[in-house]
N, C-alpha and C positions, 0 to 999 in steps of 0.2 A: 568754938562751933565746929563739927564736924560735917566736912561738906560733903554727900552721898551723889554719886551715877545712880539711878535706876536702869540694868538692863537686862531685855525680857521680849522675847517677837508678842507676847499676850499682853493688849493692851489693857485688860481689866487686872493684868497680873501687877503691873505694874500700878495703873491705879490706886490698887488697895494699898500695895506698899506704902506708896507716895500718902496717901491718907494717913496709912499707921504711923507713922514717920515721922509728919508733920506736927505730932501730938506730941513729941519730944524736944523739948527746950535746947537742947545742947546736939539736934542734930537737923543741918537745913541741906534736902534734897534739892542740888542745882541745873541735874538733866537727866535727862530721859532717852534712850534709845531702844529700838524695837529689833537692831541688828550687832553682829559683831562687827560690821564695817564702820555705822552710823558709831557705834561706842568709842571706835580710835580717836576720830576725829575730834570728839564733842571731849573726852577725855585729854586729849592733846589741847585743846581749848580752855579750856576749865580748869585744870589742875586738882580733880577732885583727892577729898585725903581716903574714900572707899570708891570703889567700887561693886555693886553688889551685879552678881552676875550670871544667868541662868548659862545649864549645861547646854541645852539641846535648842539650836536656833538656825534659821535660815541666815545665806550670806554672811559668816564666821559663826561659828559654834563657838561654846564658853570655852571650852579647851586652849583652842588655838588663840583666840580674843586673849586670851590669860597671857598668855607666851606673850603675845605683842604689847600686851601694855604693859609689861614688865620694861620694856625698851622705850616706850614714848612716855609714863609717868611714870619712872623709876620710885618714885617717893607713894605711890597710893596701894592701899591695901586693897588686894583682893579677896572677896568673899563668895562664894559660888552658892547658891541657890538652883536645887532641882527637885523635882518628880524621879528624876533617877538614882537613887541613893542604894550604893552597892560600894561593894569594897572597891571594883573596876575605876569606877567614876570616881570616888574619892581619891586614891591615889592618881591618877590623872592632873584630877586637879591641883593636889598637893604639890607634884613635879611640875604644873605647867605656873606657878608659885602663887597658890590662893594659898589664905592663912588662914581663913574656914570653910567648911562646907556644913549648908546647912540642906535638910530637907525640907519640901518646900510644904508640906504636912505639917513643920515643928518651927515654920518661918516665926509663928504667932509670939512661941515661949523661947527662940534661940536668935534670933537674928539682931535685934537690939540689943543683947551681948556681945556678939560675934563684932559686931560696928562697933562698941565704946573698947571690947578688950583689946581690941587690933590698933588699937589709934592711941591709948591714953598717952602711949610716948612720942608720939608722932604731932599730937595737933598743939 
């Protein structure tokens, strides 16, 4: 089982994920955060094997959030999900150590890849 963060300051954003999500046998979302601060924590709690994780957020952005839990759960993949998809952003994220970036337009047909490709050797 693949255990998924949802984090997203939009709470319908998140919702839907969590919906889509749910519908997958081999992947169980175990929290949820609205911030990059609330994400350490819960992340440092949990031990999730992804993270999935919006660019642009109040009280830690995805960038920065990236950086840091590269240090408190060395072992989880991160996946950045955004509305901002530019070369800027992507490299950002790439350096701040996500292993994808999805747009948040193409979340429907890329993101449930993005979660199984990043993990098959991990979970």
């Amino acid at each position: 089982m693949i255990r998924v963060i949802l984090v997203d300051d939009v709470v319908q954003v998140r919702q839907a994920l969590r919906e889509r999500l749910n519908f997958e046998p081999d992947i169980e979302v175990i929290g949820e955060a609205e911030n990059g601060e609330t994400a350490l924590g819960l992340a440092a709690r949990l031990q999730p094997d992804v993270v999935v994780l919006d660019v642009k957020m109040p009280q830690g952005d995805g960038i920065t959030t990236a950086r840091q839990l590269g240090a408190v759960v060395p072992g989880s993949r991160i996946v950045m999900l955004s509305l901002y998809d530019d070369p800027v952003n992507r490299a950002r994220a790439k350096e701040a150590g996500a292993v994808a970036f999805i747009a948040k337009q193409d979340a429907e047909t890329n993101l449930l890849a993005a979660i199984r490709e990043n993990t098959r050797d991990n979970v």
